[in-house]
Backbone and ligand atoms as CSV (ligand in chain L), in Angstrom:
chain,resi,resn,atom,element,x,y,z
A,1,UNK,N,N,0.841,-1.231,0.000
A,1,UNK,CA,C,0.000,0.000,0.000
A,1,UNK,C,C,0.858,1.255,0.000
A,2,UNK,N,N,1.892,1.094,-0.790
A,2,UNK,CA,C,3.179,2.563,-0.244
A,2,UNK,C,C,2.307,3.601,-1.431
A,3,UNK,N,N,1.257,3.337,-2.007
A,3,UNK,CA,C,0.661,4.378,-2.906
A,3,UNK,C,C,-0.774,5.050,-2.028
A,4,UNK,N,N,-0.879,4.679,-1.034
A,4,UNK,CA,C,-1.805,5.234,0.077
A,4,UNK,C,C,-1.367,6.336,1.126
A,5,UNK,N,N,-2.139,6.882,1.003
A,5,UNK,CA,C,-2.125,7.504,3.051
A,5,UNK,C,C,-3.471,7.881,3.841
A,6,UNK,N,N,-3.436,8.217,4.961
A,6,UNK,CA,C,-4.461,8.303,5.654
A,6,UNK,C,C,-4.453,9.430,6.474
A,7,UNK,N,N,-5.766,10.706,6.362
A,7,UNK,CA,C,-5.590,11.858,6.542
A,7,UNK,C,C,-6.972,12.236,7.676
A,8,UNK,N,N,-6.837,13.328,8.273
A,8,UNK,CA,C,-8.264,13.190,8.685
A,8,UNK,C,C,-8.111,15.008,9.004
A,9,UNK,N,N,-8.958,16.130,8.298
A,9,UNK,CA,C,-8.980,17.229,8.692
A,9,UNK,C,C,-9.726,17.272,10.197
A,10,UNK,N,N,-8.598,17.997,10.963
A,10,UNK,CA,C,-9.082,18.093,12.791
A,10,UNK,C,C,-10.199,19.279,13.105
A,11,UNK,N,N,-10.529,19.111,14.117
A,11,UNK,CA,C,-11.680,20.104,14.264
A,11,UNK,C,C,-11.576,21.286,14.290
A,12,UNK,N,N,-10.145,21.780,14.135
A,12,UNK,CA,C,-10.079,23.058,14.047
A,12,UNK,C,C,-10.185,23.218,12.587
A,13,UNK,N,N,-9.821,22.473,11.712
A,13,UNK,CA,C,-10.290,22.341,10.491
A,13,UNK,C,C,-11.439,22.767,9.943
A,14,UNK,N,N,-12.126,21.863,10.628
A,14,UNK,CA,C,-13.287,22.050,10.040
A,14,UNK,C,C,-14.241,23.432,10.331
A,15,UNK,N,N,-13.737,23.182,11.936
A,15,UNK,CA,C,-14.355,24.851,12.551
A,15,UNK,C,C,-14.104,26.419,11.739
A,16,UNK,N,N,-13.263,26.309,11.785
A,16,UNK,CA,C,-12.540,27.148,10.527
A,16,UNK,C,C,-13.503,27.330,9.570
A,17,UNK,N,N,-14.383,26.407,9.066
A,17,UNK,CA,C,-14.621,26.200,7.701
A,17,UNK,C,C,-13.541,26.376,6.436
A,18,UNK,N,N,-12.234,25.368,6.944
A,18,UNK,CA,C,-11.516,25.462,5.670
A,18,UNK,C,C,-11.287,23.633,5.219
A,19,UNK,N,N,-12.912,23.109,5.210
A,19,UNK,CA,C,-12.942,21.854,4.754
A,19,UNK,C,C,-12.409,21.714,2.969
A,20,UNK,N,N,-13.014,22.975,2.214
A,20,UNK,CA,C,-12.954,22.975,1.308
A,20,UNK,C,C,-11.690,23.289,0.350
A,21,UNK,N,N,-11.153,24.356,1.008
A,21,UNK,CA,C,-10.171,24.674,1.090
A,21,UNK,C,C,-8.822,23.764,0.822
A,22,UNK,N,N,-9.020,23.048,1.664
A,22,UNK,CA,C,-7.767,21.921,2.479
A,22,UNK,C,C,-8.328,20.529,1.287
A,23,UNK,N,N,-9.298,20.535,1.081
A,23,UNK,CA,C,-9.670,19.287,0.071
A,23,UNK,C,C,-9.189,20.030,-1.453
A,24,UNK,N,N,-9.329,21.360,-1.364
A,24,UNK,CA,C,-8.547,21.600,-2.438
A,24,UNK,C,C,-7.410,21.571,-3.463
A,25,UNK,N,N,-6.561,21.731,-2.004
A,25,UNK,CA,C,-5.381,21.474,-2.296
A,25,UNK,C,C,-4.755,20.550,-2.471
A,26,UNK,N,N,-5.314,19.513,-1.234
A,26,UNK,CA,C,-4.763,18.028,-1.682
A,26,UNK,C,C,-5.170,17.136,-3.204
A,27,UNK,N,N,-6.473,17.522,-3.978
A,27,UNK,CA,C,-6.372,16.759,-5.184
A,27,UNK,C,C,-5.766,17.819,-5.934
A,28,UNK,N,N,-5.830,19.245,-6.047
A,28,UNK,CA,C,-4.426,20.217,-6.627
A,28,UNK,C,C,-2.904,19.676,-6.720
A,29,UNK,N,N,-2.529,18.768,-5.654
A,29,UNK,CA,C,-1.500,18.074,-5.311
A,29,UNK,C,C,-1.179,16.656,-5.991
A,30,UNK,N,N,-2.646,16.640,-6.601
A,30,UNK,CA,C,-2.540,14.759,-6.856
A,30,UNK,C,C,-2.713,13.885,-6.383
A,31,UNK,N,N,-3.591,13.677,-5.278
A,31,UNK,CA,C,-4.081,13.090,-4.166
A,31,UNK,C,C,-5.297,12.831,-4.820
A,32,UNK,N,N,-5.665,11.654,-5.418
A,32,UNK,CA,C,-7.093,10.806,-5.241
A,32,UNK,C,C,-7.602,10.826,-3.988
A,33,UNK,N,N,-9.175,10.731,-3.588
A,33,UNK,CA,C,-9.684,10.567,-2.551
A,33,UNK,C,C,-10.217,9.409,-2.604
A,34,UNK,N,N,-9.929,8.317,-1.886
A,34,UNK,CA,C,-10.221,6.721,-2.083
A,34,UNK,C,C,-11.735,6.434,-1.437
A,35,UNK,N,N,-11.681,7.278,-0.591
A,35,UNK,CA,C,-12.657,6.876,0.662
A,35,UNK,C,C,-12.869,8.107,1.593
A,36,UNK,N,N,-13.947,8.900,2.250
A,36,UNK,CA,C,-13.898,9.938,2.973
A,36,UNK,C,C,-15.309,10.253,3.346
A,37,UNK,N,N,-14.794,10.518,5.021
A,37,UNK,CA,C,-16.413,10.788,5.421
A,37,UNK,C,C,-16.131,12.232,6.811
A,38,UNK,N,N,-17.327,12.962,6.918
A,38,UNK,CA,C,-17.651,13.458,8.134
A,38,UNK,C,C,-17.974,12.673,9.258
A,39,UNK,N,N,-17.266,12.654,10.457
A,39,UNK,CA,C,-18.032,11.634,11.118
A,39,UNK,C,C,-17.112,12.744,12.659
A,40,UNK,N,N,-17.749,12.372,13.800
A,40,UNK,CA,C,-16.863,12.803,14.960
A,40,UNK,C,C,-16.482,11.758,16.058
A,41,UNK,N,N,-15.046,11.312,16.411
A,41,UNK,CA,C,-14.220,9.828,17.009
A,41,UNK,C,C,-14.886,10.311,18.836
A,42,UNK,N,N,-14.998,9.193,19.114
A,42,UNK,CA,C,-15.665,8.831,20.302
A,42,UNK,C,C,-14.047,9.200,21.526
A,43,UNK,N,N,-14.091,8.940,22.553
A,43,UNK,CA,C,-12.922,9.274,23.648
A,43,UNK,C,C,-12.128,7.762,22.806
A,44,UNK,N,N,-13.166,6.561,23.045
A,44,UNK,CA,C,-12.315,5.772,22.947
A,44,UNK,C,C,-11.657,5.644,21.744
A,45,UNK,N,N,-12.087,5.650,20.368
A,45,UNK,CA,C,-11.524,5.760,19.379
A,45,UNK,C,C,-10.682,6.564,19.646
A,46,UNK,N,N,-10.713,8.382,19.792
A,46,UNK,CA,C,-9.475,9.082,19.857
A,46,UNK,C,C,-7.777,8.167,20.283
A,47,UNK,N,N,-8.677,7.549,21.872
A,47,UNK,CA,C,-7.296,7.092,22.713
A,47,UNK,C,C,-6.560,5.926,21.740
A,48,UNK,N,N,-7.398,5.719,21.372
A,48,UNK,CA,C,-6.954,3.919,20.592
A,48,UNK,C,C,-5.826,4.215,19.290
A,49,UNK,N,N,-6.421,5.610,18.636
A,49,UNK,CA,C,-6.154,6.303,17.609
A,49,UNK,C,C,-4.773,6.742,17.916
A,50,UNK,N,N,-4.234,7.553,18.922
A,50,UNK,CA,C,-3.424,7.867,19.204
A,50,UNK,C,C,-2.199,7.550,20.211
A,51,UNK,N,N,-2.731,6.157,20.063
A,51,UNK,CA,C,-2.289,5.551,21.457
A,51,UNK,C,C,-0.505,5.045,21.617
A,52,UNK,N,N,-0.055,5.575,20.209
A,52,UNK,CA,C,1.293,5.562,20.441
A,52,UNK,C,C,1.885,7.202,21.076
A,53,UNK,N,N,1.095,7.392,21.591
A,53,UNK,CA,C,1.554,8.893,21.935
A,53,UNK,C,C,0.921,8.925,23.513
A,54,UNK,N,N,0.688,7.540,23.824
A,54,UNK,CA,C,0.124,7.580,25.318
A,54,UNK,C,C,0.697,8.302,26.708
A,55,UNK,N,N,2.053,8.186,26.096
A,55,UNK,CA,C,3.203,8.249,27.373
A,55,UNK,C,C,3.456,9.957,27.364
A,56,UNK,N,N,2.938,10.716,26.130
A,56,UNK,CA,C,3.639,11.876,26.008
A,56,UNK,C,C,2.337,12.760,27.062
A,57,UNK,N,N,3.330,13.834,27.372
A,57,UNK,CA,C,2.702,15.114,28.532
A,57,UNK,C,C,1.353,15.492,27.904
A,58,UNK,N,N,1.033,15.483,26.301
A,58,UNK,CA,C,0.178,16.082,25.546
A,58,UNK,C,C,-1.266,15.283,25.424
A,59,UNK,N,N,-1.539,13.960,25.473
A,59,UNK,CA,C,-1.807,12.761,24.980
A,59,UNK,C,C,-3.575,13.344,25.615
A,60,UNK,N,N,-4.138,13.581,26.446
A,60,UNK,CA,C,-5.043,13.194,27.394
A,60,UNK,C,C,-5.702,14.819,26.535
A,61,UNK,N,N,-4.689,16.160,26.774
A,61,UNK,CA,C,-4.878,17.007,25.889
A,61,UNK,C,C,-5.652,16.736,24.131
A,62,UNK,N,N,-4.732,15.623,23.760
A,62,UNK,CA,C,-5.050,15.629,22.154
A,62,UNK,C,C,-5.840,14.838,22.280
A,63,UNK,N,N,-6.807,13.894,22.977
A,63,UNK,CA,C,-7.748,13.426,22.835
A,63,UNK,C,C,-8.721,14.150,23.232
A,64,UNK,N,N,-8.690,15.087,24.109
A,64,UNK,CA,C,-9.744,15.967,24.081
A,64,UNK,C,C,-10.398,16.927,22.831
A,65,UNK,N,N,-9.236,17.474,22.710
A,65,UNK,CA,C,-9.073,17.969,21.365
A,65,UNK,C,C,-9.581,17.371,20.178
A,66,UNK,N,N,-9.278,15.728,20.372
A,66,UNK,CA,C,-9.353,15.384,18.762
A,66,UNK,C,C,-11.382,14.770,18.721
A,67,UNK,N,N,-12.311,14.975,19.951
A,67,UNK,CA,C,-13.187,14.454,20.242
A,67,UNK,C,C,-14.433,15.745,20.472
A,68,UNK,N,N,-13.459,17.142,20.003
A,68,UNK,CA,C,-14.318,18.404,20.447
A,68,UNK,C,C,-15.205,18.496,19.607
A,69,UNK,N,N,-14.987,18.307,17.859
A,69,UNK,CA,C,-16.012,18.146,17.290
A,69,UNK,C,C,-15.573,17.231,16.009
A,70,UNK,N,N,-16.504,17.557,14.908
A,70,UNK,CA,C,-16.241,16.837,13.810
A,70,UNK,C,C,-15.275,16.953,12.517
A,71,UNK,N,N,-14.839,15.596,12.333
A,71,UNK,CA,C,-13.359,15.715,11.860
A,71,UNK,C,C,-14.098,15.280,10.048
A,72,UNK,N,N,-12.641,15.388,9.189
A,72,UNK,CA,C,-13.300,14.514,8.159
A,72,UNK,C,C,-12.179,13.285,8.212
A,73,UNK,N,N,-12.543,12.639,7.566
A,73,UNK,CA,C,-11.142,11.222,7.628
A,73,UNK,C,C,-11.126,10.744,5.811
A,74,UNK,N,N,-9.839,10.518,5.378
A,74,UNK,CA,C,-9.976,10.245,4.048
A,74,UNK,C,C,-8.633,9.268,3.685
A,75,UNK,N,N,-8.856,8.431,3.203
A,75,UNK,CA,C,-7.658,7.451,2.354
A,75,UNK,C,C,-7.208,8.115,0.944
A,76,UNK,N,N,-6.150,8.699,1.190
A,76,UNK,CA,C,-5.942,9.397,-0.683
A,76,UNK,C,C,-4.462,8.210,-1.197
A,77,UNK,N,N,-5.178,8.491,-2.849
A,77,UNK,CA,C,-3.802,7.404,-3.453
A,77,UNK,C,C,-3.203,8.575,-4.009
A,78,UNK,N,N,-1.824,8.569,-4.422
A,78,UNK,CA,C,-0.634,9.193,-4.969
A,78,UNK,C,C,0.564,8.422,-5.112
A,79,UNK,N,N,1.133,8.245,-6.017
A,79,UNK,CA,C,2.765,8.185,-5.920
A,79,UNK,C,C,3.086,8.324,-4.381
A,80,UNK,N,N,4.382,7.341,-3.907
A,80,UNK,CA,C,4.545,8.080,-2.625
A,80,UNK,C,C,3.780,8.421,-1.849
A,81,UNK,N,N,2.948,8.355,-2.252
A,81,UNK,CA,C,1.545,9.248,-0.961
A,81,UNK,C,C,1.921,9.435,0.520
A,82,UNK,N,N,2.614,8.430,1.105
A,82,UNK,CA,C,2.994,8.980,2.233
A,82,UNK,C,C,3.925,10.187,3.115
A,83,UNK,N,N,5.102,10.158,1.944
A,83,UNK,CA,C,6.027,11.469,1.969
A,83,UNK,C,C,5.530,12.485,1.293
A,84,UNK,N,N,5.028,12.285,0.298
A,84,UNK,CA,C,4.486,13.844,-0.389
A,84,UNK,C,C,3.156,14.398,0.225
A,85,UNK,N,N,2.410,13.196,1.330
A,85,UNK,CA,C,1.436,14.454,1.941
A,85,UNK,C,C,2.097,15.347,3.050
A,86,UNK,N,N,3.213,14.673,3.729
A,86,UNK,CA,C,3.773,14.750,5.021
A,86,UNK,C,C,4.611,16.337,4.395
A,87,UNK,N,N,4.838,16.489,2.614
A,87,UNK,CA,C,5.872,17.718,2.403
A,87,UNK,C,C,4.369,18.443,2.548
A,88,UNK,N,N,3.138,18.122,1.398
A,88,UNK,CA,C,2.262,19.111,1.737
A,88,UNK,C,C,1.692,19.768,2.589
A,89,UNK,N,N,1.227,18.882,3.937
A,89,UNK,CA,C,1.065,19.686,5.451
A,89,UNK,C,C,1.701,20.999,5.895
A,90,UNK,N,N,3.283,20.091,5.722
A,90,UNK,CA,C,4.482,20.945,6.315
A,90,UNK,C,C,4.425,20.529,7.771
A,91,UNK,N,N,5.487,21.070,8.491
A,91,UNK,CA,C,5.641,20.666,10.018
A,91,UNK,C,C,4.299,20.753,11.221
A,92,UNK,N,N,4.680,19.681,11.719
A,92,UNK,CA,C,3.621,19.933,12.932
A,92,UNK,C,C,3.510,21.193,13.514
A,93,UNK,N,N,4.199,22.085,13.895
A,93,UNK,CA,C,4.129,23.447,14.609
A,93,UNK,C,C,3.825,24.631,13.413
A,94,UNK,N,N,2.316,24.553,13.107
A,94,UNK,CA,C,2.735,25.555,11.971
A,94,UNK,C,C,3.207,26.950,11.778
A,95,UNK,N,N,4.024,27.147,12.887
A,95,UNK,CA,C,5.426,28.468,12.838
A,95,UNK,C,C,6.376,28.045,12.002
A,96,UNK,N,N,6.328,26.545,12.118
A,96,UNK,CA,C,7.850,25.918,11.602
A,96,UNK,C,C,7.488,25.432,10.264
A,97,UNK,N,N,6.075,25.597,9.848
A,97,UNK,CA,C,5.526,24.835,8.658
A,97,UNK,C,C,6.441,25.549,7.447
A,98,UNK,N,N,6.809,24.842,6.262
A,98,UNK,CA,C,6.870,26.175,5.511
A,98,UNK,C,C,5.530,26.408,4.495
A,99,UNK,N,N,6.368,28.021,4.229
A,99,UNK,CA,C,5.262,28.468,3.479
A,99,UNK,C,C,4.052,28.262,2.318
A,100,UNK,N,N,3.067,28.162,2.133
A,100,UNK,CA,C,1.960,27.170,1.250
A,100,UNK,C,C,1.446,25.868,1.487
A,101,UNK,N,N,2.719,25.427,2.478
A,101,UNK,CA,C,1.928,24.180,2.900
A,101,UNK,C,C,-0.065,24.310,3.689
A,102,UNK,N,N,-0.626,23.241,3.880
A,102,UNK,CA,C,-1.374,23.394,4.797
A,102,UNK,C,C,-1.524,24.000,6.005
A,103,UNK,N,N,-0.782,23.325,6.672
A,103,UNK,CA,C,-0.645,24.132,8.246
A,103,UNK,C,C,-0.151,25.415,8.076
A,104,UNK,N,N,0.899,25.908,7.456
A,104,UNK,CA,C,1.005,27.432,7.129
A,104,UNK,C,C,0.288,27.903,6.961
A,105,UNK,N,N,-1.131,27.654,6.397
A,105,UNK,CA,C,-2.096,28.449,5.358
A,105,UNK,C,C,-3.236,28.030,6.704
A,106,UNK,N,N,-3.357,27.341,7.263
A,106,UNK,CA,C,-4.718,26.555,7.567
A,106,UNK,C,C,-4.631,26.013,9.447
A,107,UNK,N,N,-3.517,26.197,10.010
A,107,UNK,CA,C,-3.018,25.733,11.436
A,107,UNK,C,C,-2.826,26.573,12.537
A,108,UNK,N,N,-3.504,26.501,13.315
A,108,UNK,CA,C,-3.501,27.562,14.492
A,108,UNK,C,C,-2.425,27.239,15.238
A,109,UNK,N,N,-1.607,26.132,15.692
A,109,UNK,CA,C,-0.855,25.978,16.809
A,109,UNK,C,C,-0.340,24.448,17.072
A,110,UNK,N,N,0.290,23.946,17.144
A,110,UNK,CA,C,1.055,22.875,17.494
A,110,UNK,C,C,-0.658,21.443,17.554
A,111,UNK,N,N,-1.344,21.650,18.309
A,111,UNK,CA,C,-2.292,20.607,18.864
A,111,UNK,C,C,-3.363,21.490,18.000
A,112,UNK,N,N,-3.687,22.540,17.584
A,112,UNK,CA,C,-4.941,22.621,16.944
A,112,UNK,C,C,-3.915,22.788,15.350
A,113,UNK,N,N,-3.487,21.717,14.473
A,113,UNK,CA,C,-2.538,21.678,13.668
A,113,UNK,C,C,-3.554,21.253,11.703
A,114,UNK,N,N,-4.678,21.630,12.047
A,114,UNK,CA,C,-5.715,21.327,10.685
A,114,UNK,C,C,-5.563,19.903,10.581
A,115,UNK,N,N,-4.664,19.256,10.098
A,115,UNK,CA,C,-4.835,18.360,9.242
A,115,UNK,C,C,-3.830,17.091,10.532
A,116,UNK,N,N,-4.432,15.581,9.423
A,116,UNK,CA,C,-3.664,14.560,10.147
A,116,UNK,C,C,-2.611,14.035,9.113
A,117,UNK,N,N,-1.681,13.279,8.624
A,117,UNK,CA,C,-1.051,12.753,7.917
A,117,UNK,C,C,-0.634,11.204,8.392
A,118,UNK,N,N,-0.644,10.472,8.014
A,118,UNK,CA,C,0.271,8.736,8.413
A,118,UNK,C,C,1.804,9.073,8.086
A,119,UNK,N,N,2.512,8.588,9.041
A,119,UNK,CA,C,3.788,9.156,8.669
A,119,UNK,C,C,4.202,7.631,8.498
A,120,UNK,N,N,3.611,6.444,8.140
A,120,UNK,CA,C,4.592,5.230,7.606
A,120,UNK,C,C,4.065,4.691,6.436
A,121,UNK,N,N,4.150,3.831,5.562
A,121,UNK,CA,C,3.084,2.839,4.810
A,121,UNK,C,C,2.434,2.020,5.955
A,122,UNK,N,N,3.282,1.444,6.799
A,122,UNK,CA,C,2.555,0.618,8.098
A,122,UNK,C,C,1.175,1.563,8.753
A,123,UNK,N,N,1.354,2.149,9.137
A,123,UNK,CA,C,0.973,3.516,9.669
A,123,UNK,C,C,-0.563,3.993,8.652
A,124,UNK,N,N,-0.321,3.751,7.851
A,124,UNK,CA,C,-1.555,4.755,6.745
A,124,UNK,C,C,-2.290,3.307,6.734
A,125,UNK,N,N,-1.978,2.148,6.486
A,125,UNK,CA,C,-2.969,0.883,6.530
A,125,UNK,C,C,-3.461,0.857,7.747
A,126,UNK,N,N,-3.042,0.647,9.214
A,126,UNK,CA,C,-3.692,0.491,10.127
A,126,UNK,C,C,-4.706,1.725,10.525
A,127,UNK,N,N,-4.495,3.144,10.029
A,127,UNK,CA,C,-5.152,4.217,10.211
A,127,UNK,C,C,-6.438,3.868,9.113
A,128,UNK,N,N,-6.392,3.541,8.294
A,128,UNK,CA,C,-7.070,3.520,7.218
A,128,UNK,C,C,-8.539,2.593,7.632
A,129,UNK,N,N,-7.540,1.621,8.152
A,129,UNK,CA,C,-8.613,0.153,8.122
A,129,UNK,C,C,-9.499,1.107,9.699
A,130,UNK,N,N,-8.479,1.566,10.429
A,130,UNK,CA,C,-9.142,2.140,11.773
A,130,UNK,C,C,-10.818,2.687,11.077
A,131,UNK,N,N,-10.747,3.396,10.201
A,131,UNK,CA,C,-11.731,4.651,10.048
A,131,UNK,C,C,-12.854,3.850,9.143
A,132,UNK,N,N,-12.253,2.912,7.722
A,132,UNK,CA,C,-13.290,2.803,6.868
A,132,UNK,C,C,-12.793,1.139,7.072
A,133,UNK,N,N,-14.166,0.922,6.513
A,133,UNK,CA,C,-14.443,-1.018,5.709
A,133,UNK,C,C,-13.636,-0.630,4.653
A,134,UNK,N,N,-13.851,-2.353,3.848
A,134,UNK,CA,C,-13.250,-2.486,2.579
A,134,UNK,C,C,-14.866,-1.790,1.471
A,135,UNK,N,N,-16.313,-1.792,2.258
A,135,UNK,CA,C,-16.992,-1.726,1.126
A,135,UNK,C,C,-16.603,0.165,0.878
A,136,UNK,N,N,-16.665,0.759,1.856
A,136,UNK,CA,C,-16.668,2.364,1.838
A,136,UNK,C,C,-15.236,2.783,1.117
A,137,UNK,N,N,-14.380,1.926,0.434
A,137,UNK,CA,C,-13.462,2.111,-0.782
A,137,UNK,C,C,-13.509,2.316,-1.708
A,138,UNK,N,N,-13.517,2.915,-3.013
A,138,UNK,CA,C,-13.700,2.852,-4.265
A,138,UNK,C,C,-12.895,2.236,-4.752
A,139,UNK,N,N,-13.115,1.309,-5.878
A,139,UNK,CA,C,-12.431,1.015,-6.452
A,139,UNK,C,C,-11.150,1.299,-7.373
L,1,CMP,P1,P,0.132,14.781,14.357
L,1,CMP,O1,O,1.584,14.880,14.039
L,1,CMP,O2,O,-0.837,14.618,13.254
L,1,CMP,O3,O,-0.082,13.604,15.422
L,1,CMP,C1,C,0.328,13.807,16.749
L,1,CMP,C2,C,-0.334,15.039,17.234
L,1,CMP,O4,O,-0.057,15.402,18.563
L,1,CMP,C3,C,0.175,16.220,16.433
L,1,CMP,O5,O,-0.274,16.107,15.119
L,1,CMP,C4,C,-0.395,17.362,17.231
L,1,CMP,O6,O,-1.755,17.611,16.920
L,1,CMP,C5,C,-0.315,16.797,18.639
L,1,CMP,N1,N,0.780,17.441,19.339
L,1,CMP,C6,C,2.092,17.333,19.079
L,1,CMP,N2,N,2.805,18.081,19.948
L,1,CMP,C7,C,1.906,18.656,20.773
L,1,CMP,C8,C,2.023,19.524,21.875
L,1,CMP,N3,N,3.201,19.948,22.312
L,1,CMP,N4,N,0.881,19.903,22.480
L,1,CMP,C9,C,-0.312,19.459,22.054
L,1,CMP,N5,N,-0.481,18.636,21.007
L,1,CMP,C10,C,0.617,18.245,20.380
């Protein structure tokens, strides 16, 4: 699956109203949308979701956060898909983002950061399968 990744605009995202925006850019980019829905992750999903980040000071924070309201979640195909969404975002802190990326354009702050990215091929399958079935795929 190294032609996948798995994305999910965060609620500051959406609050924003820059759903459209941010979906813009990514098929501007070359990003197919495989699969994608509105939906908002429960405590437990969040924790489960993020649960390699259990141990960090932030963790209890970003599940609050990621459960405040409604997110979108999407499987996009590309070349690479996993490194070239991770250049499009730009850095987690979007001070440090560079310029045009997403979070530059679209990111309030470290934890309210717009967008999600999979940062492995491992990583974008287990996120993927997390959110959708095989029927909610397109072919
Ligand atoms: P992301 O890289 O998509 O996945 C881990 C998330 O943890 C990250 O985005 C941020 O939203 C969040 N995060 C990282 N660092 C901090 C921090 N210092 N405070 C709050 N949230 C953070």
């Amino acid at each position: 699956a190294t032609n996948r990744t798995f994305t999910m605009i965060k609620p500051d995202g959406v609050e924003s109203k820059n759903i459209g925006n941010i979906l813009q850019m990514i098929t501007d980019a070359g990003f197919s949308i495989k699969a994608m829905k509105l939906t908002k992750l429960s405590v437990e999903q969040a924790k489960v979701f993020y649960a390699v980040h259990k141990e960090r000071p932030f963790y209890m924070e970003l599940v609050d956060y990621m459960v405040s309201g409604p997110i979108v979640a999407a499987i996009l195909e590309k070349d690479n898909a996993v490194a070239d969404f991770r250049t499009l975002i730009g850095a987690t802190d979007p001070a440090e983002a560079e310029k045009g990326t997403i979070r530059a354009k679209y990111a309030e702050s470290k934890a309210k950061n717009a967008v999600h990215g999979s940062d492995s091929d491992e990583n974008a399958m287990i996120e993927g399968e997390f959110h959708f079935s095989k029927e909610e795929l397109v072919g």
